[in-house]
NUTORKE-634149 format. One record per atom (N, C-alpha, C): y, z, x. Coordinates in steps of 0.001 Angstrom, whole numbers, plus 500000, padded with zeros to 6 digits. Layout:
! residues N
YZX...
This chain:
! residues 482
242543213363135406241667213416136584241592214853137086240167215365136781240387216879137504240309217068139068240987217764139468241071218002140887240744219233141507240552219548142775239882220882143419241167221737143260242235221488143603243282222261143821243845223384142177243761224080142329243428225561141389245550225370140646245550225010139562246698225512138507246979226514138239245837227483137509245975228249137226244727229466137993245446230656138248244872231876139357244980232957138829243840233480137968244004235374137492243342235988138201243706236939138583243453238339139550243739239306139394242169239887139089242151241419138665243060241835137052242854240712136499243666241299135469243248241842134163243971243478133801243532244124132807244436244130131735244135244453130476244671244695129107244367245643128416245091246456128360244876247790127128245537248154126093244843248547124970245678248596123795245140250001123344246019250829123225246244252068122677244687252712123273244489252828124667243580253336125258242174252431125248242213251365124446241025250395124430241149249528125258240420249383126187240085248124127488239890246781126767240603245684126649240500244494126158240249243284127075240516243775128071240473242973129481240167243280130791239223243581131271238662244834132541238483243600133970239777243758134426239698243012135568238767241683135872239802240730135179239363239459135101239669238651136390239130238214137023239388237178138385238436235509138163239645234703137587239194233754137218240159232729137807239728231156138335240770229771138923240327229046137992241431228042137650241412226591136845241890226089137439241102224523137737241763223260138318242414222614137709243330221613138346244227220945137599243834219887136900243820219795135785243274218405134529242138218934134715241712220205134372240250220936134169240109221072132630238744221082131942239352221306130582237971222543130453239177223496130130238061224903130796237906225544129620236502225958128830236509226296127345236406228300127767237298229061127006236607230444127017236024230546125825234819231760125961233517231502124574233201232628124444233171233409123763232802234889123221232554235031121706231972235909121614232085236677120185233333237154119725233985237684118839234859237970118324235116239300119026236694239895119175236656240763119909236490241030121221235807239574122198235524240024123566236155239874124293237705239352123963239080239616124794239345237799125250239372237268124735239475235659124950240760235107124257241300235571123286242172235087122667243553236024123692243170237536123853243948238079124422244443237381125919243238236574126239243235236328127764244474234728127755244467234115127139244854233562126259246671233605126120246792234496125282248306234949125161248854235724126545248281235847127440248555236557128406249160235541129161248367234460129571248737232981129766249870232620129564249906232491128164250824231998127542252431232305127309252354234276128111253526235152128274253704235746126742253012235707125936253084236738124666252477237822124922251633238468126195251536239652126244251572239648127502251822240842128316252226241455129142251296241986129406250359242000130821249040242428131504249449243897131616248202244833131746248634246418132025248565246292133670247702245541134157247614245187135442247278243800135992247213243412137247246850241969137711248238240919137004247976240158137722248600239204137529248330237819137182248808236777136622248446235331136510249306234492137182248933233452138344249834232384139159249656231140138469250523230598138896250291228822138487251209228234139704250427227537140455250924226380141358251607227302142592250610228747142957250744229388144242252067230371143713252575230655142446253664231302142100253536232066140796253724233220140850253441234670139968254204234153138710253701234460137479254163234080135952254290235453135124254248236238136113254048238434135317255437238350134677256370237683134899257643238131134825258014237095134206257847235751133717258227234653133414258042234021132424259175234577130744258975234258130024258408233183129291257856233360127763257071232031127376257653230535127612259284230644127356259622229396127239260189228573128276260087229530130016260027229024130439258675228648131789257591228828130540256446228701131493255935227203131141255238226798132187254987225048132026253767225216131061253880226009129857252520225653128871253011225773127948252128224836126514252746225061125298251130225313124645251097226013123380250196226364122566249863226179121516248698225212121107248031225329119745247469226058118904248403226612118336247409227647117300246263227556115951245631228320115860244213227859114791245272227491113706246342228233113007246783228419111700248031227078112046247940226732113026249185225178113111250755225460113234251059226871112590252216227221112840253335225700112700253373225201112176254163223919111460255351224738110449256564224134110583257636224064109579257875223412108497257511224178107103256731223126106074258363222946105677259685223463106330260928222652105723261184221342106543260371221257107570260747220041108112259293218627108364260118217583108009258864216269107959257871216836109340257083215471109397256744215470110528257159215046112094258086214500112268258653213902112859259352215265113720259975215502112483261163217084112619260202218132113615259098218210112953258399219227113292258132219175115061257550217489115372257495217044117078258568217531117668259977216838116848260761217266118007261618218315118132260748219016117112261859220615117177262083220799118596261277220976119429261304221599120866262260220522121639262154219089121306262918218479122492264236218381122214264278218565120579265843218689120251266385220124120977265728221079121728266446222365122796266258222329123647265351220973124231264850221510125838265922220460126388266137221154127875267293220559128289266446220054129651266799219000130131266496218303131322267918218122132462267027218110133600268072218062135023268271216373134849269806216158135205270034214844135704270759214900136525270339213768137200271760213467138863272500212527138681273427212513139111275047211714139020275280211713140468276089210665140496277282210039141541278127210398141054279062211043141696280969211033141797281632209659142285282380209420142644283258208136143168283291208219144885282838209548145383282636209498146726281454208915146984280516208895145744278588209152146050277835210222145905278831211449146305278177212649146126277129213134145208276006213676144928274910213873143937275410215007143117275355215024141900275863216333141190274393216252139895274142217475140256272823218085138753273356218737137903273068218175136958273333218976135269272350219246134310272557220035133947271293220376132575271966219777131380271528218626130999271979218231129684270359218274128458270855217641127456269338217172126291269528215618126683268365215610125621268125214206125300268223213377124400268416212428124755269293211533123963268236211053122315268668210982121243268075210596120340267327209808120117267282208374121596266287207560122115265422207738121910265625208930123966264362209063124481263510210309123217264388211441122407263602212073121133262423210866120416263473210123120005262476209434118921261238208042119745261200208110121035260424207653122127259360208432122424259737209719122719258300210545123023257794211129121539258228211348120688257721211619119632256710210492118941257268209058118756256339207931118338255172207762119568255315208511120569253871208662122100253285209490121372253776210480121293252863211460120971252066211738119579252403210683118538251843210063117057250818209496117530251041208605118122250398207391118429249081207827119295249311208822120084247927209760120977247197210382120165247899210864119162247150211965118035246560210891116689246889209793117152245912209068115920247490209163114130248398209165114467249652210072113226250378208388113162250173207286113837251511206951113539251908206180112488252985206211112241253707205827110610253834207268109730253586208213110370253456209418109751254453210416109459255392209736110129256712210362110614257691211072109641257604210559108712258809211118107488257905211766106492256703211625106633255507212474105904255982213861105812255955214842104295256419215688104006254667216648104774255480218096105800253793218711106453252469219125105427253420219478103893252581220248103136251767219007102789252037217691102757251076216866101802249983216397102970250232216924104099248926216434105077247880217162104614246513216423105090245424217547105029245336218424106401244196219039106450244288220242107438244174219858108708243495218569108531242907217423110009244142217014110406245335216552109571246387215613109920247418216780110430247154218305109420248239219131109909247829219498111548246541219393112233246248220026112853246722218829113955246438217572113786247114216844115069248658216575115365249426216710114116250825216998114513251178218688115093250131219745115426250181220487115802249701220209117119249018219408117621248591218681119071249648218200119194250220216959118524251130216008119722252559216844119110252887217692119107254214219087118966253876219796120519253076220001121031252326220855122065252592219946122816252018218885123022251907217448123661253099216908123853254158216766123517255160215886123151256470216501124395255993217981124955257031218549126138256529218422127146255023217705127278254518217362128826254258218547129366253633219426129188253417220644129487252011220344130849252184221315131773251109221333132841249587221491132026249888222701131279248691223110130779248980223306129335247852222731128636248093223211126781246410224143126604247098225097126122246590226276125568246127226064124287244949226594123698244371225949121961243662227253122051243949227726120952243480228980120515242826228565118580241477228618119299240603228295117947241184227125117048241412226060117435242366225107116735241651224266115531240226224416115931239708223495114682239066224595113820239172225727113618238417226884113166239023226883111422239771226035111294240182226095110088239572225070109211239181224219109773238336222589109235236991222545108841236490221502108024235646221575107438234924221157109063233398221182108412232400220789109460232569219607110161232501218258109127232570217030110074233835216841110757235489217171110042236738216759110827236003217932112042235737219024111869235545219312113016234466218607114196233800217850114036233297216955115019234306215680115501234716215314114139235738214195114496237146214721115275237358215832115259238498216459115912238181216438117863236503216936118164236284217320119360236306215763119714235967214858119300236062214016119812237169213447120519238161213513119266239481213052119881240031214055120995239975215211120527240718216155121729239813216037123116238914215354123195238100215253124497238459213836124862238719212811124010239674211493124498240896211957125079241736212883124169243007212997124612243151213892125677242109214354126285242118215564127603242374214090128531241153213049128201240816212120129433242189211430129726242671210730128651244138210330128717245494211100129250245668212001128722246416212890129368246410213215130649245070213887131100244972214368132443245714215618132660246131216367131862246543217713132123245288218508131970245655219437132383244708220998131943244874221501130851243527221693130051243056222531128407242723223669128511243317224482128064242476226066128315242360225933127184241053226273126268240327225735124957239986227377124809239997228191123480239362229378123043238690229056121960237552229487121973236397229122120650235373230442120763234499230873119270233002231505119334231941230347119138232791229239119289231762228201118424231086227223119833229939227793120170228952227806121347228548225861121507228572225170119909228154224061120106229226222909121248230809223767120128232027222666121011232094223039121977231871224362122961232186224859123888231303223544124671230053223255124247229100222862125349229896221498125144229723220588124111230544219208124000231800219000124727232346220292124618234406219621125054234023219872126825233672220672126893234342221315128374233740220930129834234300220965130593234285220670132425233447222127132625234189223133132124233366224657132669234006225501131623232579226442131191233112227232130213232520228792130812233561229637130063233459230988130821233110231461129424232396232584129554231434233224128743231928234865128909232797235513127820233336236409127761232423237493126850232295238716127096231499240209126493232765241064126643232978242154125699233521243084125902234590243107126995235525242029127341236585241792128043236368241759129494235304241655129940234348240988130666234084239297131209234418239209131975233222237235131999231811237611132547231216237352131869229517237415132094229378236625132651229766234937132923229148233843133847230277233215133408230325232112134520231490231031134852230678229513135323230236228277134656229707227530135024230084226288134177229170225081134748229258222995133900228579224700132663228753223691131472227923223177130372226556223477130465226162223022131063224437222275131480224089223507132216224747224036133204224260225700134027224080226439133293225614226844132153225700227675131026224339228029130601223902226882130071222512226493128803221265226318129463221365226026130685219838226136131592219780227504132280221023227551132661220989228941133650221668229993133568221420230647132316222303231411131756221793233190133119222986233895133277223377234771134136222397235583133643222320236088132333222225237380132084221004237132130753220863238292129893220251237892128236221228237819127192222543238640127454223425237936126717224107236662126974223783235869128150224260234694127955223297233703127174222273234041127619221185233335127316221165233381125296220809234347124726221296234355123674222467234608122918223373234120123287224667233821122527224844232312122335224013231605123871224260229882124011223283229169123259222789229655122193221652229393121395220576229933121095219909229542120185218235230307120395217731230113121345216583231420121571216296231632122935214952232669122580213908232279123450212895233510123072213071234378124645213831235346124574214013236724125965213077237398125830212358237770126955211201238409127035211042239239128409211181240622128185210596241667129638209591240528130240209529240664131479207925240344132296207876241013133892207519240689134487207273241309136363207146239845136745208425239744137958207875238818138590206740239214139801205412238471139931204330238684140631204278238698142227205173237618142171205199237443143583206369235557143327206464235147144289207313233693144134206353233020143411206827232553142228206664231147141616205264231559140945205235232973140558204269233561139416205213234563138880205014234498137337205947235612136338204592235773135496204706237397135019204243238091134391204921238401132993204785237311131367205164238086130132204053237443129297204359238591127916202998238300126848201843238652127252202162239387128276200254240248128640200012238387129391200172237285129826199823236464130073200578236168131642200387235449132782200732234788133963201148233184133797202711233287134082202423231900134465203157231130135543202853229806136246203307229635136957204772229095137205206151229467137650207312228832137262207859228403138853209377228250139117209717227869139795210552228660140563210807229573140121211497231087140776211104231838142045212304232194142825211193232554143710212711233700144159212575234699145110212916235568145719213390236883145329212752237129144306212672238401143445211790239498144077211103238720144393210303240311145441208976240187144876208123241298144772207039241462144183206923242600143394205823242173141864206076243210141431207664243925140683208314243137140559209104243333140227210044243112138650210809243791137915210721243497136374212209242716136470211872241994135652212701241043135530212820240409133995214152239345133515213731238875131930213686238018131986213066236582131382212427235426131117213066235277129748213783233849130177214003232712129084213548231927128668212824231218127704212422230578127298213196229519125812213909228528126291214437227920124800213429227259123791213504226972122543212677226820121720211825225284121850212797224775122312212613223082122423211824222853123555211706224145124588210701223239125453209224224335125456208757224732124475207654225060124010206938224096123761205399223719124187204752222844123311204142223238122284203895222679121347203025223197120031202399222404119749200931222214119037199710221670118976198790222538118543197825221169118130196408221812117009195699222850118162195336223974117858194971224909118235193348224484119302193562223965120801192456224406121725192356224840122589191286224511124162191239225608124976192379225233125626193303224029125954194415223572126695195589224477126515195662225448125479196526225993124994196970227362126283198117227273126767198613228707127501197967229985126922199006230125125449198662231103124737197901230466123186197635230745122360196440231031120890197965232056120095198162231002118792199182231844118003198652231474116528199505232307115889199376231717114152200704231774113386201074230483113267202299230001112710202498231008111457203850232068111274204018232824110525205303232183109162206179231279110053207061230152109248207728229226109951208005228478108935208589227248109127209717226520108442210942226488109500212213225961108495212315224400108973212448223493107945213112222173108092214683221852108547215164221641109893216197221986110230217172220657110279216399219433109859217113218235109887216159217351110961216730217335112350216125216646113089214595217260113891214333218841113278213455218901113963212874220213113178211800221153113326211226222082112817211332223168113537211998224248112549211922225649113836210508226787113152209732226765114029208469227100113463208593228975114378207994230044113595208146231484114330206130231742114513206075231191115908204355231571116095204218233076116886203059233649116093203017235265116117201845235069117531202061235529118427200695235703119971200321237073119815199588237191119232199550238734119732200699239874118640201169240833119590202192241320119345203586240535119325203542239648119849204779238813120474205080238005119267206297237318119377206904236116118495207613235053118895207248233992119189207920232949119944208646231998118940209813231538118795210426230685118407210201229555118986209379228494118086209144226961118755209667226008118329210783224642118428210939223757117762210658222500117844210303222103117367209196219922117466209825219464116060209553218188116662210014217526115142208795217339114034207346217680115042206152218179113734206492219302113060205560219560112374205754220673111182203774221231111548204178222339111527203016223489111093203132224378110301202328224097109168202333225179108215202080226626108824203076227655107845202063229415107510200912229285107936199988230072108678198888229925108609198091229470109247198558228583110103198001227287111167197902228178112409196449228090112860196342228528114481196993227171115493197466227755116384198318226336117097197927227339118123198053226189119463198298226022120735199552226010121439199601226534122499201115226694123053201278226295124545201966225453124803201981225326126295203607225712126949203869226194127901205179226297128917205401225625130419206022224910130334205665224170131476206630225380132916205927225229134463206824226045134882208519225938135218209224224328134574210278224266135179211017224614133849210427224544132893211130225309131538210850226864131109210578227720132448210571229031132210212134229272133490212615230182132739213967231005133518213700232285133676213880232551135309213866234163135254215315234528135849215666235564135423216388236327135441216520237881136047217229238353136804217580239728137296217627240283136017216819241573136168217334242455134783218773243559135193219480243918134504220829244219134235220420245854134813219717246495133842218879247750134462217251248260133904217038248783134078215438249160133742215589250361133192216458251448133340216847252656132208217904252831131941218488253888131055219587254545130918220070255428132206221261255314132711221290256651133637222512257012133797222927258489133515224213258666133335224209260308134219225760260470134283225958261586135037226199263059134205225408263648134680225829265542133887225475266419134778225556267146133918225768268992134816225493270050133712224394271008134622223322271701134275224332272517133502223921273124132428224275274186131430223730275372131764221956275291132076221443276402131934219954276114132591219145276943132389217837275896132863217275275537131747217982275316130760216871274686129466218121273199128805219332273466129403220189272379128466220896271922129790221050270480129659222026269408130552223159269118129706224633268849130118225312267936129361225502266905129915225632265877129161226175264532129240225809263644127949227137262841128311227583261672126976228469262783125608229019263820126448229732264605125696228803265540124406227374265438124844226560266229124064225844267258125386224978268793124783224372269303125332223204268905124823221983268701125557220273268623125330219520269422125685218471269881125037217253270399125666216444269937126916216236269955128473216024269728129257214940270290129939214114269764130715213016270448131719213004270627132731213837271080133212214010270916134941212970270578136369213204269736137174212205269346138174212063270704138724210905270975139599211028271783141000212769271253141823212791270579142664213776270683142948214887271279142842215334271519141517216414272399140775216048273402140275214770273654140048214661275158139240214654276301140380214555275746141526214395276705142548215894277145142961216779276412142522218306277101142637218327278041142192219472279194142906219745279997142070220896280357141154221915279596141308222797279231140560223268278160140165222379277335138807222343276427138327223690275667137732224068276468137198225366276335136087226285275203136854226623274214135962227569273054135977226753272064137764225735272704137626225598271879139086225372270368138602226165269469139756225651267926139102224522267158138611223591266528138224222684266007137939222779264569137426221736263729138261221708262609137661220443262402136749220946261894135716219873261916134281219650260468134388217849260221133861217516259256133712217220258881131975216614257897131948216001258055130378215482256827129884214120256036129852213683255672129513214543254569128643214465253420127980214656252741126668214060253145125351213171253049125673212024253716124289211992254920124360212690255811124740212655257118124356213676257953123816214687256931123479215568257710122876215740256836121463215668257949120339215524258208119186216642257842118798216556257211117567217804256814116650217825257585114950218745257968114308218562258636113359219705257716111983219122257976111264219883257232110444221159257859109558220730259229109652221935260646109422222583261035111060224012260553111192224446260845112303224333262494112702224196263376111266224372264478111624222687265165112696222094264219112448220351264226113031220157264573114143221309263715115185221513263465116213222624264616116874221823264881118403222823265799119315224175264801119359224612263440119799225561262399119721225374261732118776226092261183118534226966259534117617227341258575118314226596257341117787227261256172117606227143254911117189227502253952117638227869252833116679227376251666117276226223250921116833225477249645117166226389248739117366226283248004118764227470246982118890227020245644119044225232245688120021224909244458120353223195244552120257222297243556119509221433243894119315220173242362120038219334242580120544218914241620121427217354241643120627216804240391120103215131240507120010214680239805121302213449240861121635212765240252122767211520240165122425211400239438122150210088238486120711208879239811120610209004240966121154208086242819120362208555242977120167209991243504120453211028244822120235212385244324119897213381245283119104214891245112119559215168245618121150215894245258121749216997246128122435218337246264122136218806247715121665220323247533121315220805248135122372222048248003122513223327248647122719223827249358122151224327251093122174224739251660121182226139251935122221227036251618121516228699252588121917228486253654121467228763254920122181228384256870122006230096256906121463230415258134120822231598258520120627232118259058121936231237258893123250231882259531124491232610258293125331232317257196124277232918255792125176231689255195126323230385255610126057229919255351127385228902254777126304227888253809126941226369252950126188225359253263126628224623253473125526223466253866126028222602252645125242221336252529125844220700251506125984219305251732124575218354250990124030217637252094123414216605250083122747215446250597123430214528249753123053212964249907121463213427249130120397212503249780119047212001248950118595211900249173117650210395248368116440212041248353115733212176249515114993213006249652113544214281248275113458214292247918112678215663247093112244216634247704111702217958247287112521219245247580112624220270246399112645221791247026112067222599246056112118223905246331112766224191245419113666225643245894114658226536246190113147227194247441113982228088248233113411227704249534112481226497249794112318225620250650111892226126252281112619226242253193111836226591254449112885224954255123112970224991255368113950223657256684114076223631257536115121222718258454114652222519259849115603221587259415116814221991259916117626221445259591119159220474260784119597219309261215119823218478262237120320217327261571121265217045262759122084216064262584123356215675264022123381213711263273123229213120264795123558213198265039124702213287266499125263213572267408126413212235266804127345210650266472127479210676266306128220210623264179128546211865263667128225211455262216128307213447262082129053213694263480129003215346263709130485214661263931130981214886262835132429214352262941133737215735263531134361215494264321135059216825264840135610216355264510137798217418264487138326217425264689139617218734264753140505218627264949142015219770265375142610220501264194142816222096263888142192222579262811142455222704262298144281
């Protein structure tokens, strides 16, 4: 039964590894019998967030509470959580049985006694071989294992190794169980047949799941609320259903599935401007005139024989058979919309398109340029991002008379900064990390060798992790007084 009252409490907490930020001040609550999924790409600090929990790593800052009381200091084994790991971590010298009760054969429990006066006396003793072989046949019997008991671990399959790795976790009554990518080792279907059960056994249990996955489908199936991790970051914290309707940002929006993201202006309330086209949605307090990005998921596109009812006029460029439905790519114009129906339209086919306004999402845009901080060189070169550039100076500044190192805030366009495919091309370097289609253009993300991102909107195709040279013609630096 989940409840309002918060288990688990991180605040402000960071992680660094050999000067790399893995965790940039995280402030996140879990309720008790919450079953809370974290979801990222690889690398975006979720697994770390994770072991931190769990007391295998040690925060550089912030702290983690459980039940109004600090855990910074409070080793793994004696914190009220136990952990599932992807790889099962099982003792292939011991059965299965062995394997459950490794832990209860050391954990020691308080008992109270009478003396002959009455007096109460507490002791830390174990447990008796009973109550061992009592909670161990519970915890078979939850995991779907029983009779399984003297079963040698190596002759299980990966499904069977993986639930005596549940009820091992399970079997010390832990407040909270921790699962770090646990079905990531399984074929496709045990992995459906797995979420199932572990979403029975959340309901039964009634403890708290802190669940780690990249895998966007279980995140939406298992979880109460899933947090959506970037670059050691949470981008959004929401149900399931918010996640996937109301995604925060464009990287939430496309990471939680296909998605057609698209620049537009909102017009005024409950009119958006994309595709050179107007339409009417449900948004409202953005202002006027104002740029903003638009979501659109594939499934609530209409598609149809091409007439005047149509929003937009496209021509079906392809079409994949996806099982239950068709993911068709219709070209508008310059634009490219991803549509899916369970009809089929050939290559070739002029079709019709409709959007209804409660299936358009707008969104705050993140920023509208690049803008970073430097200081004048000269009156022809700025530095910043650890490079010098060719520059044009406003009036404002050219009328100084001693320019040198004075501050400046630099602007810079998306589309105007140049990518090279010889790093040596480029005044900077760096390295493609995140790449966004917004049904004209890419937008990437480039990491600079100065540690800082610069932003950069193109035609050309690229692939994260790609190195390249970074350049901007002199007059497309907007420079001004910070």
């Amino acid at each position: 039964m989940q409840e309002l009252t918060p288990i688990i409490e991180i605040r402000q907490l960071s992680k660094h590894f050999n000067g790399k930020t893995a965790l940039d001040q995280i402030d996140l609550s879990i309720r008790k019998g919450e079953f809370v999924t974290i979801l990222g790409p690889s690398g975006c600090g979720k697994t770390t967030l994770l072991r931190i929990i769990a007391g295998f790593e040690v925060p550089s800052s912030g702290d983690v509470w459980m039940e109004g009381s600090t855990l910074t200091d409070t080793p793994p084994h004696l914190r009220p959580v136990n952990t599932v790991f992807q790889r099962y971590a099982l003792f292939p010298h011991l059965n299965v049985f062995e394997n459950i009760a490794f832990g209860l054969k050391i954990k020691k429990v308080a008992k109270i006694s009478l003396d002959k006066k009455g007096c109460e006396h507490t002791r830390l003793t174990g447990l008796s071989p009973r109550e061992i072989e009592k909670k161990v046949k519970s915890a078979l019997k939850m995991v779907g294992m029983t009779g399984y008991e003297f079963r040698d671990v190596d002759s299980l399959s990966g499904g069977q190794q993986q639930r005596v790795a549940i009820a091992r976790a399970i079997v010390n009554e832990p407040e909270v169980l921790l699962l770090d990518e646990p079905l990531g080792a399984l074929d496709l279907k045990m992995r459906k047949d797995m979420q199932l059960e572990l979403k029975e056994m959340h309901r039964k249990l009634g403890i708290t799941f802190v669940y780690v996955t990249h895998d966007q489908e279980e995140a939406l199936a298992l979880s109460d609320t899933v947090v959506v991790m970037r670059d050691g970051r949470i981008q959004q914290t929401g149900s399931p259903i918010d996640i996937y309707n109301e995604p925060a940002n464009a990287f939430v929006a496309d990471f939680m599935g296909e998605s057609n993201i698209l620049d537009g202006t909102m017009v005024r309330d409950h009119l958006v401007r994309f595709a050179d086209t107007e339409f009417e949605c449900v948004d409202a307090g953005f202002g006027e005139n104002t740029p903003v990005e638009v979501v659109i998921r594939p499934e609530d596109i209409y598609i149809f024989d091409n007439n005047e009812k149509g929003m937009l006029t496209g021509l079906v460029v392809s079409s994949l058979f996806k099982g239950i439905f068709n993911e068709m790519t219709v070209r508008v114009d310059s634009f490219e919309f991803v549509v899916q129906d369970t009809r089929n339209y050939e290559p070739g086919r002029e079709v019709g398109l409709i959007i209804r306004p409660a299936d358009i999402h707008v969104m705050e845009v993140e920023r509208t340029q690049n803008r970073f901080e430097g200081s004048l060189i000269d009156a022809e070169h700025v530095a910043f991002l650890d490079g010098v550039f060719e520059c044009t100076l406003p009036s404002e500044l050219s009328s100084l008379e001693d320019i040198k190192g004075t501050p400046v805030q630099v602007d810079i366009r998306f589309h105007r900064v140049i990518l090279h495919d010889n790093e040596e091309d480029g005044i900077i370097a760096g390295e493609i990390a995140f790449i966004l289609y917004k049904c004209d253009h890419f937008h990437l993300t480039v990491h600079t060798d100065s540690g800082e991102d610069i932003y950069v909107n193109t035609q050309d195709v690229w692939d994260v992790g790609d190195r390249v040279g970074i350049s901007v013609k002199p007059r497309y630096i907007k420079l001004s007084v910070p």
